[in-house]
C-alpha positions as CSV (number, residue, x, y, z in Angstrom):
1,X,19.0,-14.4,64.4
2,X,19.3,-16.8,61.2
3,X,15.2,-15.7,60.5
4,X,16.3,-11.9,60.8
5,X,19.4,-12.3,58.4
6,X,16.8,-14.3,55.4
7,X,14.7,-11.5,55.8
8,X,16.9,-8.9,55.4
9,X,18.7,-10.3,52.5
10,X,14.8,-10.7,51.1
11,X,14.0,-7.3,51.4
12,X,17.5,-6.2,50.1
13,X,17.0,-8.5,46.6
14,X,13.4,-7.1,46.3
15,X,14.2,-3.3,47.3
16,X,17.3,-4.2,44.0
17,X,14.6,-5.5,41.8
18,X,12.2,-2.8,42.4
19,X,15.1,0.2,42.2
20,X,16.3,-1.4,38.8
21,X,12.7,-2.0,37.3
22,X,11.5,1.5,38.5
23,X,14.9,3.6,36.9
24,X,14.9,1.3,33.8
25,X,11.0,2.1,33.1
26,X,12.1,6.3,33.9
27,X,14.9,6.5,31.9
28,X,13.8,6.6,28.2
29,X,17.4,6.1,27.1
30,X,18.0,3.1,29.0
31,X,14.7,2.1,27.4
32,X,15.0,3.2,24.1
33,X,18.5,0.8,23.5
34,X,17.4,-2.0,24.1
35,X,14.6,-1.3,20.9
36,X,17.7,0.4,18.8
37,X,17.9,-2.7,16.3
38,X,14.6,-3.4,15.7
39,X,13.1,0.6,15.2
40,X,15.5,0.9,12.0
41,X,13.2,1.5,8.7
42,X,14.4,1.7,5.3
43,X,12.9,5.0,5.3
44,X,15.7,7.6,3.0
45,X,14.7,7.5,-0.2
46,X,17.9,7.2,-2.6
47,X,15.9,7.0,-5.8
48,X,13.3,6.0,-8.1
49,X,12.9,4.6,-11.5
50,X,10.0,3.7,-13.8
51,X,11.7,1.6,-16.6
52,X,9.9,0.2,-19.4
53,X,11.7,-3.5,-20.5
54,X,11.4,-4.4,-23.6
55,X,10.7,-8.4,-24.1
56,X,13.7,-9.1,-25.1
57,X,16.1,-6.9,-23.3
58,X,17.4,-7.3,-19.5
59,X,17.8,-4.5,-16.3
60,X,21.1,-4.4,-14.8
61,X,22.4,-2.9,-11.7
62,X,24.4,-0.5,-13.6
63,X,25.4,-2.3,-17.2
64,X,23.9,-0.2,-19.8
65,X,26.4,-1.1,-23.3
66,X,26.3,-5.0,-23.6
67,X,23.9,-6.3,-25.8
68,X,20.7,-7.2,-24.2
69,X,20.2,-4.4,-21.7
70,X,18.1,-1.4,-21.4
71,X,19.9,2.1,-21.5
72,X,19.4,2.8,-17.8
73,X,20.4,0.9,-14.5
74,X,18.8,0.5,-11.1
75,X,21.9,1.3,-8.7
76,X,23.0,5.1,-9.3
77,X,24.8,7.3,-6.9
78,X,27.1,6.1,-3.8
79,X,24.9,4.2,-1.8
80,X,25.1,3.5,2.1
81,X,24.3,-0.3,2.3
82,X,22.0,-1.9,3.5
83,X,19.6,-1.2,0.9
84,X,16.2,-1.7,0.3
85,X,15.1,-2.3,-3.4
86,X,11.1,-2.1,-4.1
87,X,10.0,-3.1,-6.9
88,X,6.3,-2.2,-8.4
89,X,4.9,-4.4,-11.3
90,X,2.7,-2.3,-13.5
91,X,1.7,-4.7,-16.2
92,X,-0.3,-7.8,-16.4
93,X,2.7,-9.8,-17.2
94,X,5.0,-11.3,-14.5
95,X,8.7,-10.0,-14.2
96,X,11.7,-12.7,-13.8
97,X,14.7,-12.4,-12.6
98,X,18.3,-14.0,-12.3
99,X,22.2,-13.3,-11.2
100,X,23.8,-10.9,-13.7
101,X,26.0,-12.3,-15.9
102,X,27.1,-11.5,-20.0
103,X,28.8,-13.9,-22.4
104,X,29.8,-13.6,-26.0
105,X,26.2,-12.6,-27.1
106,X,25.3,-10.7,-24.4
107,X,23.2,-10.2,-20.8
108,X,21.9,-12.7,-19.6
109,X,17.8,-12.5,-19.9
110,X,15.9,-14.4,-17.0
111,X,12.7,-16.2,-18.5
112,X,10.5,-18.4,-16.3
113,X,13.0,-21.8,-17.7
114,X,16.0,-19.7,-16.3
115,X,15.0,-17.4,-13.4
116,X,12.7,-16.6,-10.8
117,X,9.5,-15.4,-11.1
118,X,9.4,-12.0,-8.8
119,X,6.7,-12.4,-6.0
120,X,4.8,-9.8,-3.6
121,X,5.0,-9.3,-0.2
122,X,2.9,-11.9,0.3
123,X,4.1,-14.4,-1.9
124,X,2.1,-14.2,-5.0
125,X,2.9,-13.4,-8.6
126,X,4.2,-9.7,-8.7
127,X,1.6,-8.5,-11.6
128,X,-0.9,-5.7,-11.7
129,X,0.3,-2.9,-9.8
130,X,1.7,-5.3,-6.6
131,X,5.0,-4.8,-5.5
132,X,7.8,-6.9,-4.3
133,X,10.8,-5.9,-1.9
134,X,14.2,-7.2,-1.4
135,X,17.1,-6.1,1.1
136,X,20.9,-6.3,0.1
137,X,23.5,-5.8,2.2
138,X,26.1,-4.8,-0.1
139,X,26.1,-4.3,-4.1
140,X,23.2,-6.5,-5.7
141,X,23.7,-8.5,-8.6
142,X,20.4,-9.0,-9.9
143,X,18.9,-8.6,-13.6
144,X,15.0,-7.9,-14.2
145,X,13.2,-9.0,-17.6
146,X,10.1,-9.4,-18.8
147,X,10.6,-13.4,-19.6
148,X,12.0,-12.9,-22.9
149,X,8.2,-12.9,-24.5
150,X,7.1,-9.8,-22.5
151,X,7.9,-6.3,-22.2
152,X,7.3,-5.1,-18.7
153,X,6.9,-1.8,-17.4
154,X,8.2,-1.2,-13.2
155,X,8.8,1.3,-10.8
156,X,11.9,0.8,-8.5
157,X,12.5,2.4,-5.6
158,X,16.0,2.4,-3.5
159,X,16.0,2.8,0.4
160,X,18.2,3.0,2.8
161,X,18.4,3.6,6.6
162,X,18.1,6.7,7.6
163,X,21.2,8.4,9.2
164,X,23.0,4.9,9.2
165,X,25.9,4.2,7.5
166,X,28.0,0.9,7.5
C-alpha cells in the first residue's frame, strides 16, 4: 500500500511539472513577462544635435548665457527619463568632459588635466566618426569641450524608452 501511495504522489508532481511547463510554454503572455525588463530599447528618438565647440568654449545641458558656453544646449523639451545620450565624434580630436559647474569667470571647460576623455563603445578614444553612449536616469549634469586647445564638431542624439514613462 505504502509502494502505491509513492507512486501516486510521483506521478501527481510530474503530471504538475508537465501541466505548468506545457501552459507556461502556450501562453505567450505568461512568457513574454518574464522578458518585460530586459526587451526595453532606447528606441524614441527625442532629438538630435550637430554642435560645432569651439576650443575654448563648453556644452551644457541647457546653460547657454554664462561665459564659456556655446549658444545651444543638449537637453531640450520635457523629457521622460531614463534617457539615452549618444554622442558621435566627428573630428580627429578627442572630446572631454566634466560635471557642470560656473564660477565668477564662467563654465567650467573640461581639458584632459580636468575631465575625462569620452570613449566608444568599446572603450577607445571617441575620435573620427566613433560614437560613445551614456544612460541617465534623471537630469544629466554633464559639460562637453573640445579640451580647451580644440574645437570639436559632434552629433548628439537623445533616446528614450518607448511608451515608458517613470
Amino acid at each position: 500500500m505504502k509502494l502505491c501511495a509513492k507512486y501516486s504522489l510521483l506521478v501527481l508532481v510530474l503530471a504538475a511539472v508537465i501541466c505548468s511547463q506545457s501552459l507556461f510554454a502556450l501562453d505567450p503572455v505568461i512568457r513574454n513577462e518574464a522578458y518585460k525588463e530586459q526587451i526595453k530599447t532606447y528606441d524614441r528618438v527625442e532629438s538630435i544635435l550637430n554642435v560645432g565647440i569651439p576650443a575654448d568654449s563648453v556644452l551644457t545641458p541647457s546653460d547657454t548665457v554664462s561665459t564659456g558656453t556655446i549658444d545651444v544646449g543638449y537637453l531640450t523639451g520635457n523629457l521622460s527619463y531614463p534617457i539615452e545620450l549618444e554622442i558621435q565624434n566627428h573630428g580627429a580630436n578627442a572630446i572631454y568632459y566634466g560635471v557642470y559647474s560656473t564660477n565668477a569667470s564662467g563654465a567650467y571647460i573640461p581639458t584632459a588635466d580636468n575631465g575625462a576623455m569620452l570613449m566608444d563603445i568599446n572603450g577607445a578614444s571617441c575620435v573620427s566618426g566613433k560614437h560613445a553612449k551614456m544612460k541617465f536616469f534623471r537630469r544629466p549634469n554633464l559639460s562637453f569641450s573640445g579640451g580647451n586647445t580644440n574645437a570639436a564638431t559632434a552629433t548628439l542624439i537623445i533616446r528614450t524608452l518607448k511608451g515608458e514613462s517613470y
